[in-house]
C-alpha positions as CSV (number, residue, x, y, z in Angstrom):
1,X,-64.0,51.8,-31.5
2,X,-61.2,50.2,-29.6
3,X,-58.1,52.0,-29.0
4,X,-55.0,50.2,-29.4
5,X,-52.9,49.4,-26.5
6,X,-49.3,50.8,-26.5
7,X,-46.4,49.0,-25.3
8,X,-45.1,51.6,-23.3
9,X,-46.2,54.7,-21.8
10,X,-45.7,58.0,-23.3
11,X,-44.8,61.1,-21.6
12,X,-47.4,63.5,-21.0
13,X,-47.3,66.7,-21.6
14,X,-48.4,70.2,-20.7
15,X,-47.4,73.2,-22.4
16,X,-48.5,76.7,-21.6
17,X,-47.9,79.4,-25.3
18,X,-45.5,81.9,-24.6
19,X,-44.0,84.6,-26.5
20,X,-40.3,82.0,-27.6
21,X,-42.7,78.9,-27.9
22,X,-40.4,77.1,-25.4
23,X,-41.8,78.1,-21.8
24,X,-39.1,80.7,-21.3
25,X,-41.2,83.6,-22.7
26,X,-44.1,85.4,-21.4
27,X,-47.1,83.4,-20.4
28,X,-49.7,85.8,-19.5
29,X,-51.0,87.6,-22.6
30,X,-52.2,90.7,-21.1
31,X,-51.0,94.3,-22.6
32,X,-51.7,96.1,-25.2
33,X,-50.7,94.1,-28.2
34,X,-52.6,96.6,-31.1
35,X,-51.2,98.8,-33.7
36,X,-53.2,100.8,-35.8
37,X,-52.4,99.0,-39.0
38,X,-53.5,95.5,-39.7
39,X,-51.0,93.0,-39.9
40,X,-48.2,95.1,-37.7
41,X,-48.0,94.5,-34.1
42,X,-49.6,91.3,-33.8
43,X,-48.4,89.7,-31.0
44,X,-47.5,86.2,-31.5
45,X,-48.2,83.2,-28.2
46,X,-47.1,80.0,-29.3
47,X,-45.9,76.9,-28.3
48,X,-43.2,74.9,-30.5
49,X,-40.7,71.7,-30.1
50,X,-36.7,71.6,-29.7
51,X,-35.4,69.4,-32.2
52,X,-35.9,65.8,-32.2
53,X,-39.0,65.9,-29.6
54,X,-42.7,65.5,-30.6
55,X,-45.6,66.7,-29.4
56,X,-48.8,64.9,-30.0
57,X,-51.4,67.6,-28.9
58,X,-54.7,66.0,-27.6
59,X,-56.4,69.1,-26.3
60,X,-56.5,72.9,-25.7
61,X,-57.8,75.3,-23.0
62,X,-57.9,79.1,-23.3
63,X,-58.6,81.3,-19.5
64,X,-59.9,84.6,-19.3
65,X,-59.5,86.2,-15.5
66,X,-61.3,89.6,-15.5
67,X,-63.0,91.5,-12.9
68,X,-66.8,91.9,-12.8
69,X,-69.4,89.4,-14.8
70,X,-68.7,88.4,-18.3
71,X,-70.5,89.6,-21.0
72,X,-71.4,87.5,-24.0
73,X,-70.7,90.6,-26.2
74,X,-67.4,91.8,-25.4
75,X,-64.1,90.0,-24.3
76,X,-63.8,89.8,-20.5
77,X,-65.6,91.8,-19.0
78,X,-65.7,94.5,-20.8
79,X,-63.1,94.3,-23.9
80,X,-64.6,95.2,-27.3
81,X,-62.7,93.4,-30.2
82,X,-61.0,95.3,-33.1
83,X,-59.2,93.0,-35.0
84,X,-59.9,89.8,-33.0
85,X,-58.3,86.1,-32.3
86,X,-56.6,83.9,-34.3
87,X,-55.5,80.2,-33.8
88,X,-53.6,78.4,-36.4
89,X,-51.0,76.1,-37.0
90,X,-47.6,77.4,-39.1
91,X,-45.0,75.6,-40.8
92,X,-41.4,76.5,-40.5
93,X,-41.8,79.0,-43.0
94,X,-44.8,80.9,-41.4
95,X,-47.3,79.3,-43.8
96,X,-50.6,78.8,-42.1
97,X,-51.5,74.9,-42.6
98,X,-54.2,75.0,-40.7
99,X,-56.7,77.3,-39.6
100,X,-58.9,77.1,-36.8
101,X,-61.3,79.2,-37.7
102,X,-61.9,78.6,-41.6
103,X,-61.3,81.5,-44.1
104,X,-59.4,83.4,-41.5
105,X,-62.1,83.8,-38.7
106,X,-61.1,85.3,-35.6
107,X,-62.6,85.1,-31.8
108,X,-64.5,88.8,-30.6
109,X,-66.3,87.6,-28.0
110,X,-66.8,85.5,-24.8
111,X,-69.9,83.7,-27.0
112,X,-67.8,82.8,-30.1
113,X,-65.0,82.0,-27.6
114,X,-67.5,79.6,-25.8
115,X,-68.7,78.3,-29.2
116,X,-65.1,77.2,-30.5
117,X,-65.0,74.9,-27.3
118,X,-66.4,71.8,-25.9
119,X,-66.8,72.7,-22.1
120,X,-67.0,76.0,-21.8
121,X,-67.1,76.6,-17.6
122,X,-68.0,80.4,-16.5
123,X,-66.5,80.7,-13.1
124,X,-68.0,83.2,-10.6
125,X,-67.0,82.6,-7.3
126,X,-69.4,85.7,-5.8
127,X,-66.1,87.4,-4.8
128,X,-63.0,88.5,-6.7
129,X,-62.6,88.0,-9.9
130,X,-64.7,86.1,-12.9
131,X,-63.0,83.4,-15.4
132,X,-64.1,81.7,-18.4
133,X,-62.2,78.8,-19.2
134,X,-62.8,76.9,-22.7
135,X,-61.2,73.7,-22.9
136,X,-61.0,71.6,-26.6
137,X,-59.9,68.8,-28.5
138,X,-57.9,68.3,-31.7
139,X,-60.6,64.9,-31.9
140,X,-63.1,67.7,-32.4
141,X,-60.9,68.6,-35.8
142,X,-60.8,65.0,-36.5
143,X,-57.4,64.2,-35.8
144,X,-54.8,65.3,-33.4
145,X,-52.1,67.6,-34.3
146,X,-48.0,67.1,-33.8
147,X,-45.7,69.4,-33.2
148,X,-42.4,69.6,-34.0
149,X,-39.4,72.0,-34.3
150,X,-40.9,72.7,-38.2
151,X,-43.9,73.7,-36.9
152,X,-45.9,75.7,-34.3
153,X,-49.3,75.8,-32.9
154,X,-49.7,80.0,-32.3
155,X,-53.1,82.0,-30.6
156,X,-52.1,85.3,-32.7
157,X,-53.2,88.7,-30.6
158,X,-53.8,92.2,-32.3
159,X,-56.2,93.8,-29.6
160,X,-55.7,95.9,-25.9
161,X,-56.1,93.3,-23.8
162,X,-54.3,95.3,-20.6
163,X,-58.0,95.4,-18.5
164,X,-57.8,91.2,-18.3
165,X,-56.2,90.4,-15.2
166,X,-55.2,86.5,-16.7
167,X,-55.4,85.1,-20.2
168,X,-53.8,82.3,-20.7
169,X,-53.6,79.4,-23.8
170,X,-52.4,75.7,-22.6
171,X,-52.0,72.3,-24.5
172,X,-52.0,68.9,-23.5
173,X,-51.1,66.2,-25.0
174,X,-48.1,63.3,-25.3
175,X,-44.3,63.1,-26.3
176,X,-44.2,60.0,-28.3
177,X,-40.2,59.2,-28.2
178,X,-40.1,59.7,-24.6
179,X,-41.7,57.1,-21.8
180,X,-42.9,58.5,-18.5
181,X,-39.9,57.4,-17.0
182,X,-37.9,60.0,-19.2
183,X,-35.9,57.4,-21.6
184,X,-36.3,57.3,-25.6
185,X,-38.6,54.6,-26.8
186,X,-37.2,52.5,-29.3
């Protein structure tokens, strides 16, 4: 399949969920983030778009740092999953228009973690800390996903995750009004 060629370049773009969905919130989702009834206390790590900018997301990575080897039963290291994962895509009026994992699946472990992705890489450098790191593509959903201010892309927590010592959720993709130079395409 040939790709068309565009007659400018877009910007790229890298955006790391936070707590806003603008990069001024926290990035680093590790705390305790669970309440004993389902539904309250969910955490929310998202990533949105001001209006009048576009994001055309390409790909996705989620990073786990945890001390000690990785277990393909539990979360990190050691975390066992209560209520689990979620990664959808809202609509401005909190609607869920697309869900990752179909008829409200969630993520438990480092395995279905690993399974969601492409290329999952296990990193163990001998010393310090272990990572997982499990990198995606909208392609793999058959089509890539834009974001705008009427919608956001969220990873929605509702477990203890205070033993990870990084866990992170980034997207990649393209601003389609805006060249890399930083002027509107017309």
């Amino acid at each position: 399949m040939t790709r068309p060629v565009l007659p400018y370049s877009p910007a790229l773009a890298v955006r790391m969920f936070d707590t806003n969905g603008d990069g001024t919130g926290e990035t680093n989702a590790v705390g305790e983030y669970q309440d004993a009834e389902p539904g309250e206390g969910e955490t929310e790590f998202f990533v949105t778009m001001p209006e009048g900018e576009a994001m055309i997301i390409g790909s996705g990575r989620f990073y786990i740092e945890d001390a000690g080897a990785f277990d393909s039963g539990k979360y990190g290291n050691s975390l066992v999953r209560v209520n689990g994962i979620k990664l959808h895509l809202q609509d401005a009026d909190g609607n869920i228009v697309l869900d990752f994992f179909q008829d409200g699946g969630v993520i438990m472990t480092n395995a279905q973690l690993a399974a969601i992705g492409q290329l999952p890489v296990y990193l163990d450098f001998g010393q310090g800390n272990n990572s997982l790191v499990v990198s995606w593509t909208a392609e793999s959903f058959a089509t890539h996903l834009l974001l705008t201010h009427e919608n956001k892309l969220v990873v929605t927590l509702n477990d203890d995750f205070s033993d990870l010592v990084q866990h992170r959720f980034i997207v990649y993709g393209h601003n389609p009004f805006i060249d890399y130079k930083g002027e509107v395409i017309k």
